[in-house]
NUSE-672385 format. One record per residue (C-alpha): residue number from 1; x, y, z. Coordinates in Angstrom, 2 decimals. Layout:
BEGIN
num_x_y_z
NUM_X_Y_Z;
...
end
This chain:
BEGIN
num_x_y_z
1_34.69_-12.07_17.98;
2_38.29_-11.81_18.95;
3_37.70_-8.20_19.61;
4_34.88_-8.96_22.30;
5_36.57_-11.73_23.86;
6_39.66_-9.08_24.12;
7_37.30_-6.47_25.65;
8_35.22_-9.07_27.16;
9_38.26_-10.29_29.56;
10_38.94_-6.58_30.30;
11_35.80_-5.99_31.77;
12_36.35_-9.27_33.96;
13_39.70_-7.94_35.11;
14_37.99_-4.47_35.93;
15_35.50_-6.63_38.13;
16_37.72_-8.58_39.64;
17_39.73_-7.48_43.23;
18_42.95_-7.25_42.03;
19_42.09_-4.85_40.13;
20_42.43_-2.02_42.70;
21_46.21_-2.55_42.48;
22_47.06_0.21_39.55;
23_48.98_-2.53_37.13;
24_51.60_0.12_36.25;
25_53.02_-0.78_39.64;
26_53.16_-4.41_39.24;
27_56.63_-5.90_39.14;
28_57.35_-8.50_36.08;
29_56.55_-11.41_38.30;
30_53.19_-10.01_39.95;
31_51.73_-9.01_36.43;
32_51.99_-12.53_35.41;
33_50.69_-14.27_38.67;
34_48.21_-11.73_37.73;
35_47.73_-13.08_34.92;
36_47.42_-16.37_35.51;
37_44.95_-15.65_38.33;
38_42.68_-13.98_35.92;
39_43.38_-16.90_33.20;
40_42.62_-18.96_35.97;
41_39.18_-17.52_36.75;
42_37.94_-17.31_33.07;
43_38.63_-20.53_32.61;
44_36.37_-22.17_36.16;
45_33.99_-18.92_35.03;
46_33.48_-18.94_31.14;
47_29.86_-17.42_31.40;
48_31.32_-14.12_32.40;
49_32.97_-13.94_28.72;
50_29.48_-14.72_27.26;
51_27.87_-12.05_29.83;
52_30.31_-9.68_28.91;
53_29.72_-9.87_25.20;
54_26.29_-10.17_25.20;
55_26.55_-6.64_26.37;
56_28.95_-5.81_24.31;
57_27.11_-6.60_21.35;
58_23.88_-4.87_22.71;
59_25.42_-1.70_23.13;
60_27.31_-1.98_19.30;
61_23.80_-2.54_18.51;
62_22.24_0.53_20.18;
63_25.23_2.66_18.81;
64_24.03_1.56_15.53;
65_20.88_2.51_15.20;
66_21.01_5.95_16.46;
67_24.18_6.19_13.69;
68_21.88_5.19_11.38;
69_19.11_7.18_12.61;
70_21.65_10.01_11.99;
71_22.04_9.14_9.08;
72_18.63_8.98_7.84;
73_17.70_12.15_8.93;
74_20.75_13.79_7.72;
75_19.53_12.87_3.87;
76_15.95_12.76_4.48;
77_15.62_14.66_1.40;
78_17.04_12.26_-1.04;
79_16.12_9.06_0.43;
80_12.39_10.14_0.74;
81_11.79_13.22_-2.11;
82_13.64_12.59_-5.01;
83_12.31_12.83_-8.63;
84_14.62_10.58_-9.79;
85_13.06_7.95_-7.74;
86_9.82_5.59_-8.74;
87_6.89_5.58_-6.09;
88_4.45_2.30_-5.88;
89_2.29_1.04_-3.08;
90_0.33_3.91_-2.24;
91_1.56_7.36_-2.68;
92_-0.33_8.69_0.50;
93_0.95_5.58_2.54;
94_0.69_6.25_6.41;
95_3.93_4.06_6.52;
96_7.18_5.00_3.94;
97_9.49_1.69_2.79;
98_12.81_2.49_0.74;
99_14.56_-0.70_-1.10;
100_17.86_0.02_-2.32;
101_18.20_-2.71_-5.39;
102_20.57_-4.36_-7.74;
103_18.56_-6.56_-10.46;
104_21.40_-8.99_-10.76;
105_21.68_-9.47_-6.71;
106_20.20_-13.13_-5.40;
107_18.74_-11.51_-2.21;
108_16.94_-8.32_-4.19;
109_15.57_-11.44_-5.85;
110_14.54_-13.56_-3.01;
111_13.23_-10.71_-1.57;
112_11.24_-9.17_-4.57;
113_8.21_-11.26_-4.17;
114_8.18_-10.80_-0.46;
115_7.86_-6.57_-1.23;
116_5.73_-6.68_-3.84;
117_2.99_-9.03_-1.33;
118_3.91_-6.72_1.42;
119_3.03_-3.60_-0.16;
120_0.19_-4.97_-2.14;
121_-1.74_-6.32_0.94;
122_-0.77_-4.04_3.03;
123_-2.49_-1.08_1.02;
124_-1.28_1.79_2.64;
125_2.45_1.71_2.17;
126_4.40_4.24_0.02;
127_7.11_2.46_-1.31;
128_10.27_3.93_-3.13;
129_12.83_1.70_-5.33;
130_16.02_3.20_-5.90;
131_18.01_1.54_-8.24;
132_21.29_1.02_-6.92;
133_23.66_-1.61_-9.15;
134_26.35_-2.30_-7.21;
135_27.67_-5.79_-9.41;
136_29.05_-4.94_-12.62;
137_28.20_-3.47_-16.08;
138_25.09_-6.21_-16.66;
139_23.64_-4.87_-13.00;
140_24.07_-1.25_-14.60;
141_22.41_-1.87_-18.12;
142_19.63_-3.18_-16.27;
143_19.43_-0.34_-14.15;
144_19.80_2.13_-16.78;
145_16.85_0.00_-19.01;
146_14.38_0.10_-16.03;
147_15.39_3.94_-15.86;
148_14.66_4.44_-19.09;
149_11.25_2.79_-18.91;
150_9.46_4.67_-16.49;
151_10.98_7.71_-18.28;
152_9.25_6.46_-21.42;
153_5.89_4.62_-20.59;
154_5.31_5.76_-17.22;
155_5.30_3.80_-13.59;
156_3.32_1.06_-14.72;
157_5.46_0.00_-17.63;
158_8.88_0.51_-14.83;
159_7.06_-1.89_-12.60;
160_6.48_-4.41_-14.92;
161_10.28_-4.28_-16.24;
162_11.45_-4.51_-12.71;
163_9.66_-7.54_-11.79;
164_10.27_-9.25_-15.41;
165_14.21_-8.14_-14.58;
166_14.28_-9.46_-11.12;
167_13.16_-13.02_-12.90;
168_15.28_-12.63_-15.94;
169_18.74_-15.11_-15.37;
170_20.03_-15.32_-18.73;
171_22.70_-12.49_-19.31;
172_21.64_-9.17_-19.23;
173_22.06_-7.73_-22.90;
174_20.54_-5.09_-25.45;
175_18.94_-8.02_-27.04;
176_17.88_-9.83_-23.86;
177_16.36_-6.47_-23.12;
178_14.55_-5.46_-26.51;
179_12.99_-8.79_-26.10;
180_12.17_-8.72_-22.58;
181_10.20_-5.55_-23.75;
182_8.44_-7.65_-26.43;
183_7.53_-9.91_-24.25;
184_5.99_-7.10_-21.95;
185_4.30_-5.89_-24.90;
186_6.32_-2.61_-24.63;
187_8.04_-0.35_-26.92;
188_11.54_-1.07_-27.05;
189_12.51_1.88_-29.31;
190_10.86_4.44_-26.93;
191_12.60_2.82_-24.12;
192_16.48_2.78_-25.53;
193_15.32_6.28_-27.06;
194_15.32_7.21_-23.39;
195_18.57_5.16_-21.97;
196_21.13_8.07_-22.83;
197_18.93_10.57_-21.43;
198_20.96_12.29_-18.27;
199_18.80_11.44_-16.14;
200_19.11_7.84_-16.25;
201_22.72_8.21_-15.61;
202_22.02_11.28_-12.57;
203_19.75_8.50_-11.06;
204_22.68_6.19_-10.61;
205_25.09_8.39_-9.31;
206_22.65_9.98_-6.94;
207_21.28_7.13_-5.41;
208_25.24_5.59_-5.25;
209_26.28_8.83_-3.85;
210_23.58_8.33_-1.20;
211_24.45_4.74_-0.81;
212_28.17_6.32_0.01;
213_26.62_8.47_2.72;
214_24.82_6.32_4.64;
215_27.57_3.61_3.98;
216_25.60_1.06_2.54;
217_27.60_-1.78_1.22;
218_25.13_-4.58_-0.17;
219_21.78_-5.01_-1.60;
220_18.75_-5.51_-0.75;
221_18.99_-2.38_1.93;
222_16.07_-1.22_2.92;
223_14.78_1.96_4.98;
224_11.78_1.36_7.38;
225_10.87_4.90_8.86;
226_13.94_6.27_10.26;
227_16.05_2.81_10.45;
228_18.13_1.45_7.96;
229_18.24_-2.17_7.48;
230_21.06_-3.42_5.33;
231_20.67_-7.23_4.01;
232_17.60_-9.60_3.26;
233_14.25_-8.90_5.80;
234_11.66_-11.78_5.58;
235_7.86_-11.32_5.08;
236_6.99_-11.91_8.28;
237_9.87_-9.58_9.87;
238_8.80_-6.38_7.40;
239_5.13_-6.84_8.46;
240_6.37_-6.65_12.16;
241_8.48_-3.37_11.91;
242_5.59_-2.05_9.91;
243_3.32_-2.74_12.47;
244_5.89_-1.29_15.10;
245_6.10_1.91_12.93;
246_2.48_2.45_12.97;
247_2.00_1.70_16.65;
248_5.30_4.19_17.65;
249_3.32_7.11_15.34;
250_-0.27_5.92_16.69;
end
């Protein structure tokens, strides 16, 4: 906010009369009546700061997206066709969601049930997960378990362990997991069988790698179409950028 109050008062002195004299010129005691002038003005005309960053911040925001527009189409390939990568919704979905998660992040929780009713309803939404831990060794051994699951028993059984993971808040632990799977009705032994397998660790370093690229920096991130969104999206504000989506491609 400093920042844009700093650039915010520049702009004012560009607008402002005195600015025709090149300041270079000024002596010592004209710079500071100058100075004092412009002080002076800001102070009897505050709503040209808030003008002047309220422009400011729409044009950070427009460089933005087309950086991350940039960005998404620069790794189009992994965000949108990797094998390592678990596909729900609908797999012919006119409409493509990506969700970045960490199982042990608050927001990929708050979120979760918000997704899952989004994509459900919706019907016609492909939806990607990429697991992403980002918050210590628990957030990876969850990771690595849900990995291992859909490498075992399939997309059905990865689903299930990724919404039973996104509830689970007791410490995240071989034996937490072995009986999460119990209580899924699942094979634990096929799933640790799996949780060495080099894929489960190529998963994590892609889709960190990736994260790295497009400088992501939290979880939940999500990719609607060609923007990135980086932080918690309500219900309500998903089903609106889906709609926009569908009406920019209709």
């Amino acid at each position: 906010m400093k920042r844009l109050m700093m650039s915010a008062a520049t702009l004012a002195l560009l607008a402002s009369p005195v600015a025709a004299t090149d300041i270079g010129d000024m002596t010592e005691a004209e710079r500071q009546t100058f100075r004092e002038e412009v002080r002076q003005y800001l102070l009897e005309s505050p709503e040209v700061l808030m003008e002047a960053i309220a422009v400011l911040e729409q044009r950070q925001a427009a460089e933005e997206a087309a950086a991350q527009e940039v960005a998404v189409a620069e790794n189009e390939t992994a965000i949108f066709n990797s094998a390592f990568d678990h596909v729900g919704g609908n797999p012919d979905g006119d409409v493509v969601i990506v969700e970045f998660v960490d199982y042990r992040c608050s927001y990929c929780r708050r979120a979760h049930p918000e997704v899952n009713e989004l994509v459900d309803t919706d019907g016609n939404i492909r939806f990607i997960t990429k697991e992403f831990p980002i918050l210590g060794e628990q957030s990876v051994l969850a990771s690595r378990f849900a990995i291992a699951t859909r490498l075992a028993l399939g997309g059905e059984a990865y689903e299930q362990v990724s919404d039973a993971l996104m509830a689970m808040r007791s410490d995240v632990t071989e034996l937490a997991l072995a009986r999460l799977a119990s209580d899924l009705d699942l094979d634990s032994e096929a799933i640790f069988a799996e949780i060495d397998n080099p894929i489960v660790q190529s998963t994590i370093d892609s889709n960190r790698a990736l994260g790295q690229r497009m400088g992501i920096t939290g979880t939940p991130s999500f990719v609607f179409g060609d923007q990135l969104v980086q932080g918690y999206v309500p219900l309500a504000n998903m089903q609106d950028i889906v709609d926009i989506i569908r009406d920019t491609a209709g």
